[in-house]
C-alpha positions as CSV (number, residue, x, y, z in Angstrom):
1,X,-49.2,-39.5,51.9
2,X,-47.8,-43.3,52.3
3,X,-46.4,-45.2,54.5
4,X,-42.8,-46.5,54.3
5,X,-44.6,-49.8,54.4
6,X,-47.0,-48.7,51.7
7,X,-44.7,-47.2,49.6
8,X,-42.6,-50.3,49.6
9,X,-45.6,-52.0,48.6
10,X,-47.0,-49.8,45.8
11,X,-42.7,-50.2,44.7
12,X,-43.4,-53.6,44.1
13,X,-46.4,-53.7,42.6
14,X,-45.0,-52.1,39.6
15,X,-41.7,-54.0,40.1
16,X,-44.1,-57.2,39.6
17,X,-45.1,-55.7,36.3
18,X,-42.2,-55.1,35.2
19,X,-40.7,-58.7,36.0
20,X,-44.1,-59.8,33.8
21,X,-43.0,-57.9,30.9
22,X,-39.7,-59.2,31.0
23,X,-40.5,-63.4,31.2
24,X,-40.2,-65.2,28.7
25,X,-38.5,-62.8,26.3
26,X,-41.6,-60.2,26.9
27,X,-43.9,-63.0,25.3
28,X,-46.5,-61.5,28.2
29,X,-45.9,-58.1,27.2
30,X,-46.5,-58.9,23.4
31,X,-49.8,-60.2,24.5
32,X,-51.0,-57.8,26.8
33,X,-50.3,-54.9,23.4
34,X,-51.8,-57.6,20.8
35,X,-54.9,-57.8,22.9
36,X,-55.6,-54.2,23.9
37,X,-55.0,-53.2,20.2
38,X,-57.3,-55.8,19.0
39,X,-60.0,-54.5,21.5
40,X,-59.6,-50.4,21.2
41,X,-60.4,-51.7,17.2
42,X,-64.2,-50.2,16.3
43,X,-64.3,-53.4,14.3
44,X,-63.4,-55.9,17.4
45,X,-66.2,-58.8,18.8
46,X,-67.2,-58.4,22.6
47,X,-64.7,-61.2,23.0
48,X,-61.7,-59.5,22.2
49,X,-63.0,-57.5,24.3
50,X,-63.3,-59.5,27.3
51,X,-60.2,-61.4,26.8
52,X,-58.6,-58.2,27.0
53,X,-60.4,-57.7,29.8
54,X,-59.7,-60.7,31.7
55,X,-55.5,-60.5,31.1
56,X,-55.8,-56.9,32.5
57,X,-57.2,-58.2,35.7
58,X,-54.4,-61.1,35.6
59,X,-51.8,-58.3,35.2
60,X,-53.0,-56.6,38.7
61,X,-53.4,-59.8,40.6
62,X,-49.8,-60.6,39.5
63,X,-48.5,-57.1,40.3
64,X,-50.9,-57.3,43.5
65,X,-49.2,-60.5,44.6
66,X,-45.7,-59.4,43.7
67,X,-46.6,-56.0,46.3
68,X,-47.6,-58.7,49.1
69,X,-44.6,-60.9,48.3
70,X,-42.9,-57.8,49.1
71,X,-44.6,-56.1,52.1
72,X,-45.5,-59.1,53.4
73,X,-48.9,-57.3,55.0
74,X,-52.2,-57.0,53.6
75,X,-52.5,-53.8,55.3
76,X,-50.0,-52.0,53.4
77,X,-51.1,-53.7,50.2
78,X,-54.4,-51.9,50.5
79,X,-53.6,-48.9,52.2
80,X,-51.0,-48.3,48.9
81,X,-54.2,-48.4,46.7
């Protein structure tokens, strides 16, 4: 079971996704969809691969900062996850 404090935390982590879906008239989200399809494709090069990859982890350290910005403790920010 969470926290308040967690919960808050874990709240806005996804919050922070959302908001990244929704700059830039969803230009973020159109990539993050382009690049998974073109890596789930049998026919796709390791780099595809990677680059999908790589904006993943970018996604979660933007959602991870947004759950800090909120919280504003480390503790909870972990303890969510």
């Amino acid at each position: 079971m969470l926290s308040p404090e967690e919960m808050k935390s874990v709240i806005g982590h996804e919050l922070a996704h959302h908001l990244l879906w929704q700059l830039n008239d969803g230009e973020f989200f159109i990539a993050d969809r382009m690049l998974q399809g073109l890596a789930e494709d049998p026919r796709s090069e390791f780099s595809h691969q990677q680059s999908a990859r790589r904006y993943q982890l970018y996604t979660e350290i933007f959602a991870d900062r947004g759950s800090l910005a909120v919280a504003r403790d480390l503790h909870s920010v972990v303890g969510g996850w």
